[in-house]
C-alpha positions as CSV (number, residue, x, y, z in Angstrom):
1,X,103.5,77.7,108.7
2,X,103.2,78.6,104.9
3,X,101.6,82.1,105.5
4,X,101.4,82.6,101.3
5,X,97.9,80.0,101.7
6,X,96.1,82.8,103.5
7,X,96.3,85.0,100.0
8,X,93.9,83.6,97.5
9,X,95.4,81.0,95.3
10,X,94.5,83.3,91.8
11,X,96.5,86.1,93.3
12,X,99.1,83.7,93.8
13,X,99.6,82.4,90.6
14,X,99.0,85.7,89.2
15,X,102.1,87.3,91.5
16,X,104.2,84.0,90.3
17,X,103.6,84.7,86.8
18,X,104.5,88.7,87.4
19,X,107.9,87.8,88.9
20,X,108.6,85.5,85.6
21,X,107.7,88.8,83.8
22,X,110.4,90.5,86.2
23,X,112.9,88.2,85.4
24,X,113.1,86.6,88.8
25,X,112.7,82.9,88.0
26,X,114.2,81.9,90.4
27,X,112.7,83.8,93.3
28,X,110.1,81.8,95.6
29,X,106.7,83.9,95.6
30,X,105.5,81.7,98.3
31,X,108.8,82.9,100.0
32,X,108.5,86.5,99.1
33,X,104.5,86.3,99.7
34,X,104.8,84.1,102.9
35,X,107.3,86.9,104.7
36,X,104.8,90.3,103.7
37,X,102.3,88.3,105.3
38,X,103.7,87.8,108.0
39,X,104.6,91.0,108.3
40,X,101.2,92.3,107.7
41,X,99.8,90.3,110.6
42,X,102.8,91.5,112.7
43,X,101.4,95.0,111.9
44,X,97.9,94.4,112.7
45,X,99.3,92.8,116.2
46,X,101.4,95.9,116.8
47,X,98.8,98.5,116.3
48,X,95.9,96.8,118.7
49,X,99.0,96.2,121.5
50,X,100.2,99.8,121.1
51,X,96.3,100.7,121.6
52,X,96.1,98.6,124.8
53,X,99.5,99.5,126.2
54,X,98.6,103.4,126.0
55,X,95.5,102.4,127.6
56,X,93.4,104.2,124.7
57,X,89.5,103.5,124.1
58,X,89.5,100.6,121.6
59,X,87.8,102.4,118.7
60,X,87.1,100.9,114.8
61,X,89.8,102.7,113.0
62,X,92.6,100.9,115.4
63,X,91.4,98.1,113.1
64,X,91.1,99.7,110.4
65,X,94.9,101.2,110.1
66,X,96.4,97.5,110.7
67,X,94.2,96.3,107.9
68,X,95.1,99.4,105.6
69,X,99.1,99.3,106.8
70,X,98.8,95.4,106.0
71,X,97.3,95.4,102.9
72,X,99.5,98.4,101.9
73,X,102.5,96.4,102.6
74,X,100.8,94.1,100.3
75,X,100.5,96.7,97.7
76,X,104.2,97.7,97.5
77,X,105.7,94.6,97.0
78,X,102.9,93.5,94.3
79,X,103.5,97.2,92.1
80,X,107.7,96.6,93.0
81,X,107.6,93.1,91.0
82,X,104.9,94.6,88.9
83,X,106.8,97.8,87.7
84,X,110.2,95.9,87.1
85,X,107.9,93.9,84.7
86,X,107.2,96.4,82.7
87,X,110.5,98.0,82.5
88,X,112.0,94.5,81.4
89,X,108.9,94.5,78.8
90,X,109.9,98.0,77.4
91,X,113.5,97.2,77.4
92,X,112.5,94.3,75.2
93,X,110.3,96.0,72.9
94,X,112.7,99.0,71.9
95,X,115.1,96.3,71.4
96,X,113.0,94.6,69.2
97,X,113.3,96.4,65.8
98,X,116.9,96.3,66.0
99,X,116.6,92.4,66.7
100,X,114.5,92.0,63.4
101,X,116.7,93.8,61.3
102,X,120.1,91.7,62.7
103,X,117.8,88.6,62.1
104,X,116.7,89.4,58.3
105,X,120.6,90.0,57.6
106,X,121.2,86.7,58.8
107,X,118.6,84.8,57.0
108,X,119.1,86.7,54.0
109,X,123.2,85.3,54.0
110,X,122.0,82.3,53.9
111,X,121.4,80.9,57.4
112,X,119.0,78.9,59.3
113,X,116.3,80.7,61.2
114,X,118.1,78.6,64.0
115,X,121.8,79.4,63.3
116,X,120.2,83.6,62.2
117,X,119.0,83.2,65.7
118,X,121.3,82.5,68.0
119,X,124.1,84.1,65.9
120,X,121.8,87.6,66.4
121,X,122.2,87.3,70.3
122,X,123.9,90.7,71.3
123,X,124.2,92.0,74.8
124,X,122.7,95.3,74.3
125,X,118.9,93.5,73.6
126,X,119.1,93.2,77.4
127,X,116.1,91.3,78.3
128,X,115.6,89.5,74.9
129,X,119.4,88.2,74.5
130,X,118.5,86.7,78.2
131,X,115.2,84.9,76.4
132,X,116.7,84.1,73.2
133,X,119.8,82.2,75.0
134,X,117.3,80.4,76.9
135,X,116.0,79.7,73.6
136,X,118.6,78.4,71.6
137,X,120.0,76.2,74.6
138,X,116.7,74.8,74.8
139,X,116.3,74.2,71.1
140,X,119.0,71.6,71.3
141,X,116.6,69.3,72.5
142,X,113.9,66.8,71.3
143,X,111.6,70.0,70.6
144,X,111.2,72.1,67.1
145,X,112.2,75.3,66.4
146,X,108.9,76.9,66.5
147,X,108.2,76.1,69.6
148,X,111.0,77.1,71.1
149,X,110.6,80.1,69.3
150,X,107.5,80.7,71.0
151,X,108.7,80.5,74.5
152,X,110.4,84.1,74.2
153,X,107.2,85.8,74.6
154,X,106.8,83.5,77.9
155,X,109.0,84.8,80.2
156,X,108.3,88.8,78.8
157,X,104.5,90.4,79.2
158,X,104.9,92.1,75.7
159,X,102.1,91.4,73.1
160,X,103.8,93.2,70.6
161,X,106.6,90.5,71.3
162,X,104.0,87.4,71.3
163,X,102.5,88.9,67.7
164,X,105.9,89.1,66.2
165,X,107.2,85.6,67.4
166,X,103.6,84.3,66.3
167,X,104.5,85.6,62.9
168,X,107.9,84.7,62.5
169,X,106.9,81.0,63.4
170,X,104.2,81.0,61.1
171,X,106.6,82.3,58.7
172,X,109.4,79.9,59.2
173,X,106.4,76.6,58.7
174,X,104.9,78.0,55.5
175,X,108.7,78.5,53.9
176,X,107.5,81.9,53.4
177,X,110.2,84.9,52.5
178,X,111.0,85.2,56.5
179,X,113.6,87.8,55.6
180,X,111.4,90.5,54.2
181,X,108.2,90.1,56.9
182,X,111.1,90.7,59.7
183,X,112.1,94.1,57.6
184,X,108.6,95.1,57.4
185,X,108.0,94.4,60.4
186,X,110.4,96.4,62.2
187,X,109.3,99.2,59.8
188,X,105.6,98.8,61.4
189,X,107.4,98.9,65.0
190,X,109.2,102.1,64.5
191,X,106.2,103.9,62.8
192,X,103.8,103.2,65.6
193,X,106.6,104.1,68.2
194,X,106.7,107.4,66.7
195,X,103.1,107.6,66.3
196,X,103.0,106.8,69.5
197,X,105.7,109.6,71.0
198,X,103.8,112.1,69.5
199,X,100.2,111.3,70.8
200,X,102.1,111.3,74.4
201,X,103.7,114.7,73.9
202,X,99.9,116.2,72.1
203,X,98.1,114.5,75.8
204,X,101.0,116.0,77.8
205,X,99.2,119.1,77.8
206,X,95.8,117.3,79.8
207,X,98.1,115.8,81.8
208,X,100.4,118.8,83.2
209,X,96.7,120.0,83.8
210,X,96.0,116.8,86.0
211,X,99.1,117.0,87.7
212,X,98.9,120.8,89.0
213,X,95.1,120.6,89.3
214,X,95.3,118.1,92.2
215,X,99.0,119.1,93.6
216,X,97.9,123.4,93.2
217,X,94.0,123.6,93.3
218,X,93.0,120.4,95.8
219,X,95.0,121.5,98.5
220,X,94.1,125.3,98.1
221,X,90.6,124.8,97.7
222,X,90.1,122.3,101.2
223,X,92.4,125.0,103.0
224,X,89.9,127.7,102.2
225,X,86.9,125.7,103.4
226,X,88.6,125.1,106.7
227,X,89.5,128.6,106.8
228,X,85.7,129.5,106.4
229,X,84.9,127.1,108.9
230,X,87.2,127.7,111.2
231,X,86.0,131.9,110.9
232,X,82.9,130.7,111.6
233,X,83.3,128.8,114.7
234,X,85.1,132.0,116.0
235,X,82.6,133.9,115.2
236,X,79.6,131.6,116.9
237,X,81.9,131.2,119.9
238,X,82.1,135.1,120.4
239,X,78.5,135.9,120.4
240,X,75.9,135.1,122.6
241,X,73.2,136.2,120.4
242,X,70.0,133.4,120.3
243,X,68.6,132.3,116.6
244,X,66.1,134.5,117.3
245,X,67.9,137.9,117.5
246,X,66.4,140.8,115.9
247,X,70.4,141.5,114.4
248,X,70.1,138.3,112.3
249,X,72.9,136.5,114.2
250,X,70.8,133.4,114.4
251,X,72.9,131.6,111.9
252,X,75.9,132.0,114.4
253,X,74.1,130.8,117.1
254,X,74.0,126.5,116.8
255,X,76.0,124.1,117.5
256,X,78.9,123.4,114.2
257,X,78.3,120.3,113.3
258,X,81.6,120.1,110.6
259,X,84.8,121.0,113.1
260,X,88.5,122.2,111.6
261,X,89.7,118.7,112.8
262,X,87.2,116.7,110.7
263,X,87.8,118.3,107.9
264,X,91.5,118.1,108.1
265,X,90.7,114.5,108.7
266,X,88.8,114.8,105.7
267,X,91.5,116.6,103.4
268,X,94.0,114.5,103.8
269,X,91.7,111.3,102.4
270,X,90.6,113.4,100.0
271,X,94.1,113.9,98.5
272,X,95.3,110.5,99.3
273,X,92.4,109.2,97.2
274,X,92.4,111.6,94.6
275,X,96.2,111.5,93.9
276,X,95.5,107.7,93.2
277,X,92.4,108.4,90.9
278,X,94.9,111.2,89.3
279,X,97.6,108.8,88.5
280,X,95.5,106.2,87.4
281,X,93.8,108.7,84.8
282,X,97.6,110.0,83.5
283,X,98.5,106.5,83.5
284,X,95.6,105.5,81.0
285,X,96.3,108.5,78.7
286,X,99.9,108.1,78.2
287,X,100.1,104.3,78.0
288,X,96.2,103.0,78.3
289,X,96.9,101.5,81.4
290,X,95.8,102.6,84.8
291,X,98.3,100.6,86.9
292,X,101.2,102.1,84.8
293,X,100.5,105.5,85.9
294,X,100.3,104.4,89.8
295,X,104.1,104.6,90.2
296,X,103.6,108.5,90.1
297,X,100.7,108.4,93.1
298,X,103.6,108.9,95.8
299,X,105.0,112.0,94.0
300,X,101.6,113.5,93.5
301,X,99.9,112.7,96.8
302,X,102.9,113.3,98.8
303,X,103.4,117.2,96.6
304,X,99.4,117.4,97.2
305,X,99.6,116.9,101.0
306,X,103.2,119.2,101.3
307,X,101.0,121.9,99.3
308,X,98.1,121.4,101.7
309,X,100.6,122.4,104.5
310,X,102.1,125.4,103.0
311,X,98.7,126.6,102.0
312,X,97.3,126.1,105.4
313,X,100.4,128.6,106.5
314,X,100.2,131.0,104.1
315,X,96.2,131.4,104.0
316,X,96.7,131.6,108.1
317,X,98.0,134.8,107.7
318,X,95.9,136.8,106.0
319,X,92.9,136.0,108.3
């Protein structure tokens, strides 16, 4: 049984088209989506036996920690591909000026944008040597030049790549001065990459903030309201005083609705959640995209819950 058909057919392509991102053509995502979903539905069996073999009350959240383990396992193995994209797509694009450069030598000695192509292959491009030797074999063929050309930006998710090779081509049709647009634009390339350093290291500021907000503050602000609860559940289980005592002890007196275990409970979603929102946020102001800044969620939620501990500890002792 294929068990890739049970994912939505979108989210299939989409993960296919990822992995050609990744460089893993030749990877099988039905393969590679067919096995975590097996092994999702392997965890969701696990979970309800291991309820039933410790003979525990079937309750909603034996459900609901298959489900999240599952689709967690899901998760992982999309952001793995997803993150090795975008490496390969930042390898390419530091590369890229150097490429341009190499290439406008070439034309201007007289080559073909063909022959100044594949003559500019080098193995330190990394990802774009791999494209552009694709290229060139393929360009041996019945097809033209430009559309070869074109295929580079295919196999790497880089829109500054796609807008350059879209010029170039358009350049190379209209007989245009090719040499001189590949100069400038590698001049354009390196100006916005250091524009672009130095509006990361100005926002590094907000997002050292971020980062020590949610490991420091989070975690030391939730121990403290358990703390208070806890104090005040000692406190209404020592006195026997009724709401109506003339010493004002009333408030002590009721049932606490909000226990120590509840709100540990609690906490720990609480950081789990907001480590995600965190990274997503840090993620958005260094590079504009939330997803790029969910590889740092394990560091911060795991720091956040590790502070949560030590604060639970060293709060303990003063009360």
């Amino acid at each position: 049984m294929d068990f890739a058909r049970i994912l939505p057919k979108p989210y299939r392509e989409h993960f296919k088209k990822q992995l050609d991102y990744a460089g893993l053509k030749d990877a099988n995502e039905n393969t590679l989506l067919g096995a975590t979903t097996l092994l999702s539905l392997l965890v969701i069996g696990i979970s309800a036996a291991a309820a039933y073999s410790l003979r525990l009350d079937f309750a909603w959240w034996h459900v609901a920690a298959g489900v999240g383990l599952a689709a967690l396992s899901q998760l992982i193995l999309y952001f793995t591909i997803y993150f090795r994209a975008m490496d390969r797509s930042k390898r390419a694009e530091e590369a890229l000026p150097d490429l341009l450069h190499l290439l406008a030598s070439n034309l201007r000695a007289g080559m073909t944008p063909y022959n100044a192509l594949k003559s500019s292959q080098r193995k330190e491009f990394g990802p774009l040597a791999e494209e552009l030797a694709h290229a060139t074999q393929m360009a041996m063929g019945n097809e033209g030049f430009n559309v070869i050309l074109l295929r580079i930006g295919q196999h790497i998710n880089s829109t500054l790549l796609d807008r350059t090779l879209r010029l170039f081509s358009t350049s190379v049709r209209s007989g245009g001065n090719s040499a001189t647009l590949l100069e400038d634009l590698a001049q354009d390339i390196v100006e916005t990459r250091q524009l672009k350093k130095e509006f990361i290291s100005s926002t590094k500021t907000y997002s050292m903030f971020i980062f020590f907000t949610v490991v420091l503050g989070a975690p030391f602000l939730l121990t403290v309201a358990m703390q208070f609860v806890k104090m005040i559940t000692d406190i209404a289980g020592k006195t026997n005083l009724s709401a109506g005592s003339s010493m004002g002890m009333g408030f002590f007196s009721g049932k606490m609705v909000v226990t120590t275990d509840f709100l540990f409970t609690l906490s720990i979603c609480m950081l789990v959640v907001t480590g995600l929102l965190a990274s997503a946020l840090m993620g958005t102001i260094r590079e504009g995209k939330p997803k790029d800044g969910l590889r740092m969620a394990p560091v911060i939620i795991g720091a956040s819950i590790i502070m949560f501990f030590i604060s639970q500890m060293m709060i303990g002792k003063f009360f």
